[in-house]
C-alpha positions as CSV (number, residue, x, y, z in Angstrom):
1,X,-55.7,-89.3,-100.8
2,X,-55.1,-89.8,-97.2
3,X,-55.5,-93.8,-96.3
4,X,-58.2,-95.1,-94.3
5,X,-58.4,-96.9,-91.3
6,X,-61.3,-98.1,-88.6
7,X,-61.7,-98.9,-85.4
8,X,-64.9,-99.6,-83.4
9,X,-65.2,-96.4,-81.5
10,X,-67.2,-93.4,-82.8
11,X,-64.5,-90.4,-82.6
12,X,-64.9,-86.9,-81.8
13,X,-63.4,-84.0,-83.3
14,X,-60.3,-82.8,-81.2
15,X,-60.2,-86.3,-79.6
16,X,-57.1,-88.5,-79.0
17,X,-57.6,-91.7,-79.1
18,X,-55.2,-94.9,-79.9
19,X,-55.6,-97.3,-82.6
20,X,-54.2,-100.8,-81.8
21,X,-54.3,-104.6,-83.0
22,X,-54.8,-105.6,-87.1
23,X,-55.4,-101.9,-88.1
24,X,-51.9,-100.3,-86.2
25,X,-49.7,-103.3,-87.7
26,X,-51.1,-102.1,-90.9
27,X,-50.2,-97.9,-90.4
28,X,-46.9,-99.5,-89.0
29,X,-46.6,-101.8,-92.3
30,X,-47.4,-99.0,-94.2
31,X,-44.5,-97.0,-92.8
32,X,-46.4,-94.0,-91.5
33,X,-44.4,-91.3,-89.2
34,X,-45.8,-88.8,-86.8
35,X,-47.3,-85.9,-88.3
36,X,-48.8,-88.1,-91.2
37,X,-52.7,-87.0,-91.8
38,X,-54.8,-90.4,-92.2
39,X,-58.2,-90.8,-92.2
40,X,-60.3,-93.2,-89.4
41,X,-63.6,-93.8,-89.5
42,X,-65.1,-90.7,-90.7
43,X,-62.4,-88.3,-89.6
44,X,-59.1,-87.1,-90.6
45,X,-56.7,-87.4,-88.1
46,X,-52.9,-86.7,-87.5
47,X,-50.6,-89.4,-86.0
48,X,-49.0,-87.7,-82.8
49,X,-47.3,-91.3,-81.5
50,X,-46.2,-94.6,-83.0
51,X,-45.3,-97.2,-80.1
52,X,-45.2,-100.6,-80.0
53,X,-48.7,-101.0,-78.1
54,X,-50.3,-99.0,-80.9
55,X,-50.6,-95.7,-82.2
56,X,-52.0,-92.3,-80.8
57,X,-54.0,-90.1,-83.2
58,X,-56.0,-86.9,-82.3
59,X,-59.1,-85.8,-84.8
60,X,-58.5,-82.7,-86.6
61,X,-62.0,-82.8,-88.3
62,X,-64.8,-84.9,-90.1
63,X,-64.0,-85.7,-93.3
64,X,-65.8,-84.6,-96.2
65,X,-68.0,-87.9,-96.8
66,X,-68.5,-89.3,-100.3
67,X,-72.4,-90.0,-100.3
68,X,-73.2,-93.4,-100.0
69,X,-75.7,-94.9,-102.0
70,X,-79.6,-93.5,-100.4
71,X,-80.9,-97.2,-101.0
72,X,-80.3,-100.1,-99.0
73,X,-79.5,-103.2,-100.9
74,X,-79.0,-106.5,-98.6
75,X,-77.6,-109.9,-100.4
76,X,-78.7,-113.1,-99.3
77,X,-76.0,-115.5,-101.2
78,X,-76.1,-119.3,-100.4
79,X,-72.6,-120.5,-99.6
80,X,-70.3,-121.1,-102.8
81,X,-67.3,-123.4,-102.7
82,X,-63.7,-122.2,-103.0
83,X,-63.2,-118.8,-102.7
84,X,-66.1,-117.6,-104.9
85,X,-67.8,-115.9,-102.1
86,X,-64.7,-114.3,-100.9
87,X,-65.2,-112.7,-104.7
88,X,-68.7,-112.2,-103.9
89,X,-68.2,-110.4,-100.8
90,X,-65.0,-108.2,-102.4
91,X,-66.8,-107.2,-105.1
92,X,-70.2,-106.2,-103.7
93,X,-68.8,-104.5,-101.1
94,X,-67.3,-102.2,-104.1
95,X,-70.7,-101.9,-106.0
96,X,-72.2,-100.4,-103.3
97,X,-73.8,-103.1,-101.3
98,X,-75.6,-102.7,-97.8
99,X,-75.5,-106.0,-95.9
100,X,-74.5,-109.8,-96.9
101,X,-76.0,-112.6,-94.6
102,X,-74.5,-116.1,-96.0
103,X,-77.1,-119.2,-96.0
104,X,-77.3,-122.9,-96.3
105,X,-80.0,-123.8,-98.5
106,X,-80.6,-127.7,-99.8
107,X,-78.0,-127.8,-102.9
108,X,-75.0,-126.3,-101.2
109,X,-72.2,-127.8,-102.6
110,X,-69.7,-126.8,-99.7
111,X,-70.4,-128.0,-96.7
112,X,-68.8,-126.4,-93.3
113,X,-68.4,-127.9,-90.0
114,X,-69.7,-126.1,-87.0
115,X,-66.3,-125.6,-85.6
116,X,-65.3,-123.4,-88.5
117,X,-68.6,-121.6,-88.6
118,X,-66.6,-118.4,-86.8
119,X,-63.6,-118.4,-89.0
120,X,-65.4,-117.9,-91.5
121,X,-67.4,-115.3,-90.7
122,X,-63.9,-113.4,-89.0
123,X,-62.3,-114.0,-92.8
124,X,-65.5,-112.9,-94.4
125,X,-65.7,-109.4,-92.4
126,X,-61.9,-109.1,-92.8
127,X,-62.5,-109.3,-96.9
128,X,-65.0,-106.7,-96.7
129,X,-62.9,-104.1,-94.5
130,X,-60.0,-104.7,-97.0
131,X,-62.2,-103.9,-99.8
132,X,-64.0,-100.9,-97.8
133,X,-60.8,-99.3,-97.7
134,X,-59.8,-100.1,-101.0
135,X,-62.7,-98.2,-102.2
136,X,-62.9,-95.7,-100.2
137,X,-66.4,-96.1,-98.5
138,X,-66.3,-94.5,-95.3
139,X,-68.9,-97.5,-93.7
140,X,-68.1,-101.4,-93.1
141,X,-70.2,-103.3,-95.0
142,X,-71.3,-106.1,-92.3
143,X,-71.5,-109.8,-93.5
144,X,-73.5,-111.9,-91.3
145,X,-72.6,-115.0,-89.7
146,X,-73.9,-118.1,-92.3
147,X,-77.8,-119.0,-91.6
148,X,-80.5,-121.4,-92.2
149,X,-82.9,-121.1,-95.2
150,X,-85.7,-120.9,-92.4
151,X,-84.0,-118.1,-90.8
152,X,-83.4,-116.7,-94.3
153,X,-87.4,-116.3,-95.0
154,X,-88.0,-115.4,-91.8
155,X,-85.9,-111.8,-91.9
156,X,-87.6,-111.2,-95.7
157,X,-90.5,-109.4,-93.9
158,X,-88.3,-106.9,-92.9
159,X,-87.6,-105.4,-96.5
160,X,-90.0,-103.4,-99.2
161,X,-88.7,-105.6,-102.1
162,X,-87.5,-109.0,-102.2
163,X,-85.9,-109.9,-105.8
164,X,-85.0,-113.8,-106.2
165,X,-82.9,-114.5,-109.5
166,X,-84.1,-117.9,-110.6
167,X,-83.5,-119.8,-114.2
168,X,-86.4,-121.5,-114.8
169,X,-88.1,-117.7,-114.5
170,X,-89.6,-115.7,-117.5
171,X,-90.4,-112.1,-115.9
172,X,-87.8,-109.8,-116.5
173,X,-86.0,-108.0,-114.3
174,X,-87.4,-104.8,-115.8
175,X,-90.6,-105.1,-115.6
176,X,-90.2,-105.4,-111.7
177,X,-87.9,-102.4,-111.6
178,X,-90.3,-100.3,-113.2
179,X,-92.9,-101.2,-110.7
180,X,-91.0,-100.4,-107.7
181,X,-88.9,-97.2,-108.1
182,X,-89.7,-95.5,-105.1
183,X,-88.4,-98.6,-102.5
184,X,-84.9,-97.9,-100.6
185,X,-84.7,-101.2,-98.6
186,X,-84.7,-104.3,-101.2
187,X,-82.8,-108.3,-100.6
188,X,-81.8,-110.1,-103.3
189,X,-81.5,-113.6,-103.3
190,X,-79.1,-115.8,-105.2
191,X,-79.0,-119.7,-105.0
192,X,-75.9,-122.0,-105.0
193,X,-74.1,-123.6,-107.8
194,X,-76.8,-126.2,-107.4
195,X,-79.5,-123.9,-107.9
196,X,-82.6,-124.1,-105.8
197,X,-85.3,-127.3,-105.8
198,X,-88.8,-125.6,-106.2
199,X,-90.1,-126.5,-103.1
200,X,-87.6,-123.7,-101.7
201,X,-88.8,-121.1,-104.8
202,X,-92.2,-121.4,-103.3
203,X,-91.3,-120.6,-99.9
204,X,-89.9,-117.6,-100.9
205,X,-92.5,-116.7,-103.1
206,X,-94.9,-117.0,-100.5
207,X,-93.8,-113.5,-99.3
208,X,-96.1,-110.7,-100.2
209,X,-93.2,-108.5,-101.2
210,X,-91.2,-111.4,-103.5
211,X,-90.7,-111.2,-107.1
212,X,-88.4,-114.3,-109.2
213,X,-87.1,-112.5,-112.2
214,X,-84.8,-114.1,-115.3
215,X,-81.6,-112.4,-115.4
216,X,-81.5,-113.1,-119.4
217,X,-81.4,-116.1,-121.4
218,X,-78.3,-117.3,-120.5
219,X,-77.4,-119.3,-117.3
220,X,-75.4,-117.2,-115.3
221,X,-73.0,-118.8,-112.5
222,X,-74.1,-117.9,-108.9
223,X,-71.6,-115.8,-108.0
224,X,-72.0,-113.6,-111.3
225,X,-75.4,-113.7,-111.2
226,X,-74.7,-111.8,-107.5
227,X,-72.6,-109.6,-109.0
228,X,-74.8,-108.5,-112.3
229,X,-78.1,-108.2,-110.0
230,X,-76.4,-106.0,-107.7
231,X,-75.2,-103.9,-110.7
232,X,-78.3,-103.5,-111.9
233,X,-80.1,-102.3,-109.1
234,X,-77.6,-99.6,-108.2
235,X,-77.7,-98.0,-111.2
236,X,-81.4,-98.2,-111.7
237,X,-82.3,-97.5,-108.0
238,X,-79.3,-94.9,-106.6
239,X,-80.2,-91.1,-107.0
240,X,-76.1,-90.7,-107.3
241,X,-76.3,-92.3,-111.1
């Protein structure tokens, strides 16, 4: 299977076009010659030049797509410490998921300066084109630059179904499910190590399309609790399962 690359331009068939920066150190790395067939974007192309200021390609056609997933499932994590939501972000990314916007809720454990606000959010998006590729999606799975909990409930309106995994909640995830099968655009909504104080529960639940559901009877850290929700919902919501 041919390799993937992206680049921010939309590309036509029988275009040329030059890739440059991160992605041609990587088909340089990589020790591509000219004549190879790779693939970029949503096309497979054919390398025709390999210079030092980049690398000319022309599109020889559109590729045949894998079908990604007909629902649109956006993750609203609050900020982990370490590298958990570099895990997170990797492994959602693989599942299947649509969009991740980072937020700072009351019981964040890490806390991030202002000044490092945009490295984070350039390592962030570089994690989820490295796992894009790896998994062959033929989309970049955007994640948003970190926001407040305010800002958070204010984009909820936006989506059919809002799912918030909470601990202290008895309705089960099922029962929810079954009562919105025909949705395509859902959030979820997962709390730091912390958890969330209830005053925040409520907010949320003030939404007409929110639901808190128990993931099971045993405590679940955040970042798996991300990762078994998102599970779920692909494989009880995608038409491809």
């Amino acid at each position: 299977m041919a390799r993937r690359f992206f680049i921010e331009k939309d590309i036509e068939v029988e275009e040329e076009f030059k890739i440059e920066g991160e992605e041609a150190k990587h088909i340089m790395v990589l020790r591509h010659n000219i004549g190879d067939e790779i693939l970029v974007n949503d096309k497979v192309c054919k390398i025709k030049d390999i210079t030092k200021k980049g690398v000319i390609c022309v599109a020889l056609s559109q590729e045949k797509r894998i079908e990604e997933s007909n629902i649109k499932i956006t993750l609203f994590q609050s900020l982990l410490k370490s590298d958990k939501l570099e895990v997170v972000i990797q492994k959602c990314v693989e599942l299947g998921i649509y969009k991740i916007v980072p937020f700072i809720s009351k019981n964040v454990i890490v806390k991030v300066e202002e000044k490092d606000k945009v490295k984070k959010s350039i390592r962030w998006n570089k994690i989820s084109l490295e796992a894009s590729k790896q998994c062959g999606r033929s989309d970049i799975v955007k994640v948003e630059n970190m926001i407040t909990f305010p800002e958070m409930i204010n984009m909820l309106k936006d989506f059919e179904l809002v799912i918030l995994a909470y601990e202290n909640e008895t309705k089960k995830l099922k029962e929810v499910i079954n009562k919105n099968l025909k949705v395509k655009n859902i959030a979820i909504i997962i709390g730091p190590e912390g958890g969330f104080e209830k005053d925040e529960v409520q907010e949320i639940l003030r939404q007409n399309n929110a639901n808190s559901v128990s993931l099971g009877s045993r405590i679940l850290r955040a970042e798996t609790a991300s990762l078994n929700l998102v599970s779920i919902l692909m494989y009880e919501f995608d038409e491809q399962y």
